[in-house]
N, C-alpha and C positions, 0 to 999 in steps of 0.2 A: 526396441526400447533399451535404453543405457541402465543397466545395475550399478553403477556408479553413485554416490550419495549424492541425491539433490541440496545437497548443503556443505559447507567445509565452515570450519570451526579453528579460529587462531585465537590464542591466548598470546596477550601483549602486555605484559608485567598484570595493571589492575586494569584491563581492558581486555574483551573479549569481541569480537567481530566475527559476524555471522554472514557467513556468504552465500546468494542465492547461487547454485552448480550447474546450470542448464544453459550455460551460453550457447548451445547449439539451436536453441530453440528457446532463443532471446529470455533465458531465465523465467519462463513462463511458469506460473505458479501452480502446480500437479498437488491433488490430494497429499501425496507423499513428501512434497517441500512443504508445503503449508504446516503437517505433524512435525517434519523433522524443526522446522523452525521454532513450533511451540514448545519441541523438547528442549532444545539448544538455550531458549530463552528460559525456562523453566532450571534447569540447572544452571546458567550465568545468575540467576537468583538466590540458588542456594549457596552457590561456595560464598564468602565473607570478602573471601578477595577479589571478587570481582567490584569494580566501581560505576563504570563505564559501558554499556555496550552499544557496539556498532554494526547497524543491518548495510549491507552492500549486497552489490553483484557481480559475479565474474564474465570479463568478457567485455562485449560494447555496449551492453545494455543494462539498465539496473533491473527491470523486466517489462515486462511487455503483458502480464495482469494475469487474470484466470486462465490457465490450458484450457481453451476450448475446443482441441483438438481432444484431449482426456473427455471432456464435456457431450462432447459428441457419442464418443465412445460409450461411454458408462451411465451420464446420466441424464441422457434425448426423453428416453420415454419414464422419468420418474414424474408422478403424480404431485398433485398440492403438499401434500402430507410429508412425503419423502425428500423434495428438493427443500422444502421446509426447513425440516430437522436439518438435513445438511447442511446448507448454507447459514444456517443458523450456530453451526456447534463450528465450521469448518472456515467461514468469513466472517462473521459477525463478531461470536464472544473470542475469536482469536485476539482478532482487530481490537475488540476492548480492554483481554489482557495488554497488547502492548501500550496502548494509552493507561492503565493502571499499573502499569510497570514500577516497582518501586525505586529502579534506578534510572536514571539516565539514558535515554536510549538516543542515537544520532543516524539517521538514514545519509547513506555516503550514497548518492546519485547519478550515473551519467547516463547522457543517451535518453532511450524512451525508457517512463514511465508512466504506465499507463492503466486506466482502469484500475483493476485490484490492486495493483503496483502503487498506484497513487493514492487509494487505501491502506494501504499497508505504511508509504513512508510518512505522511502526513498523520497518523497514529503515534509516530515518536515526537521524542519534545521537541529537536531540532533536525533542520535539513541542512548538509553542505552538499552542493551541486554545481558539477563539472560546466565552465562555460557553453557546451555545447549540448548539456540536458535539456528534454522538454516534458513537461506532461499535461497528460488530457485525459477525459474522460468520454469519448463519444459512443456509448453504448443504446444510450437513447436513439441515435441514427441508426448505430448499425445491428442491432439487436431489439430494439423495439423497449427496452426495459427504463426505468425510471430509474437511473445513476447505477451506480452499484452497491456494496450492501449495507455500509455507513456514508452518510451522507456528512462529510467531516468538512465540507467544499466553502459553506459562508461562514466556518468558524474558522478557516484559515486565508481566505482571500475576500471574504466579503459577499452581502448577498448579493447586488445588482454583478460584480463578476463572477461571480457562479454559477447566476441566471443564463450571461451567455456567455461560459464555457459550454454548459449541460445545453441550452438550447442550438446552440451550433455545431459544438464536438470540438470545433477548433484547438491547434495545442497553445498551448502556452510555452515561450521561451524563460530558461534558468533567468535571463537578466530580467525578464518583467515578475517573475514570482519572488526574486530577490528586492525587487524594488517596494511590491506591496507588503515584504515580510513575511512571506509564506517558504520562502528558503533564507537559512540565517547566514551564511555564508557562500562567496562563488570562489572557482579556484579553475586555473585551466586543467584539461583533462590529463595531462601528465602530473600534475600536485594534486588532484585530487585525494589520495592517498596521504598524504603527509599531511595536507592541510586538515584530515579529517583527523586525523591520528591527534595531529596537535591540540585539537581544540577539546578533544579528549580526554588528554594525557594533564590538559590545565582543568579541565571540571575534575579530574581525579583526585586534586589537590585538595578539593573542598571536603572538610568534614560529612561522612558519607551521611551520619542520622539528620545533619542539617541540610541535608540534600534531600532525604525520602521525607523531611517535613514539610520544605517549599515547596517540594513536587505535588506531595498532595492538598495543599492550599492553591496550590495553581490553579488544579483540578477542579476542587472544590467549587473556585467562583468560576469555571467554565458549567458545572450543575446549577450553581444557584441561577446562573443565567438560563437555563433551560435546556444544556448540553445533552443530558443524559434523556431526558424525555423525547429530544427534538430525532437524536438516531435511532431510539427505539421504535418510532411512531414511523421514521420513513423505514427503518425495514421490514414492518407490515406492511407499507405502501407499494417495497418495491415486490414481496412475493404475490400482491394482485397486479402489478405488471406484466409477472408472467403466466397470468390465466388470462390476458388480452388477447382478441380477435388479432392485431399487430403480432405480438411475440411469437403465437401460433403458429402463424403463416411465413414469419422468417423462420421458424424452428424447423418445419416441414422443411421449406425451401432449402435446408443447409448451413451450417457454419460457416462455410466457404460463400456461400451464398448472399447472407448477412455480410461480411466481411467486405465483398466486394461494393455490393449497394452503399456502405461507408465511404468504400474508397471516391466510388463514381459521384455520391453526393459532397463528399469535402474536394474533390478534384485534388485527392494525396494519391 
């Protein structure tokens, strides 16, 4: 295992970009990125001069979701109560500070994102994604579990396409998520970087308090609509997914195990 920081942290005049650090293992998101990310974002909070932040990934991938390889490792045999609390303090209210974020936040994309990954970017207010990004959530296939921990999926694409992404696994391509509005920008994967930077460096412009007050009117009427009840309610839903006869039996069976059955039922 690499002692190397699961994160790197650049400061770009009033913009800060946080990088997921684990391209060797496609930016997979380890207990230890997921804190370091909340610390990273927790201080681009504090200082005044930040405007702007930007989640990315190093590497080919923006990530590729939960380490389940960590998963395996550390927490196979935690009980109700225990994967609870964690996935609760560790995915859930992460995922909801960044959506309560007082600034501006922009997921820079390429490659797979996936699962947690597609939680995590679809949390920020905007996506710019590399022509050749896709994401998907197929954990219901390959893990037996009902989506993963916020269910953010028909509040950015829609419910009947949510229904089947989640019921097929299928990915979605950068061009069809940019066309429904669920990526606000595409750029080929060598601009991806600048074209994010730009579109940054112009929201920087805007008066910041009248930035953290539209922000939170956005917000607002995504709760008044139901927002904030509808993800609370599916992540009780999804920790009794994992006390299913399903989940079980791929758990026993393996990570690797599960993984594959995905593979062999999407024919990827």
């Amino acid at each position: 295992m690499s002692n190397e920081d699961p994160i790197l942290v650049e400061r770009l005049g009033p913009i800060t970009r946080i990088w997921h650090n684990r391209p060797e293992a496609r930016n997979a998101e380890s207990e230890a990125l997921l804190r370091r990310l909340d610390e990273a974002l927790t201080q681009a909070n504090d200082d005044p001069e930040v405007r702007v932040v930007i989640l990315g990934g190093k590497g080919e991938h923006f990530s590729a979701g939960h380490d389940l390889k960590e998963w395996k490792e550390k927490r196979s045999g935690f009980g109700v109560e225990e994967r609870w609390a964690f996935e609760e303090e560790c995915y859930f209210n992460y995922c909801m500070r960044i959506w309560h974020f007082p600034k501006p936040t922009i997921a820079q994309v390429q490659g797979a994102c996936i699962a947690g990954s597609f939680m995590v970017a679809n949390m920020c207010d905007l996506i710019v994604a590399s022509d050749d990004a896709f994401f998907a959530d197929p954990v219901v296939i390959t893990l037996g579990a009902a989506a993963v921990e916020v269910l953010i999926h028909p509040w950015v694409m829609g419910l009947r396409r949510a229904k089947e992404m989640l019921y097929t696994g299928e990915r979605m391509t950068a061009e069809e998520a940019h066309r429904i509005g669920m990526v606000s920008r595409l750029a080929p994967r060598a601009e991806l970087e600048a074209e994010t930077l730009k579109l940054a460096e112009r929201i920087a412009l805007t008066p910041p308090f009248a930035l953290k007050l539209i922000k939170r009117s956005l917000n607002r009427t995504a709760d008044i609509q139901g927002f904030g009840n509808a993800v609370n309610a599916h992540f009780d839903t999804h920790q009794l997914s994992h006390a299913t006869n399903e989940f079980r039996a791929l758990s026993l069976a393996g990570m690797d195990g599960a993984i594959a059955r995905g593979k062999s039922r999407l024919g990827t």
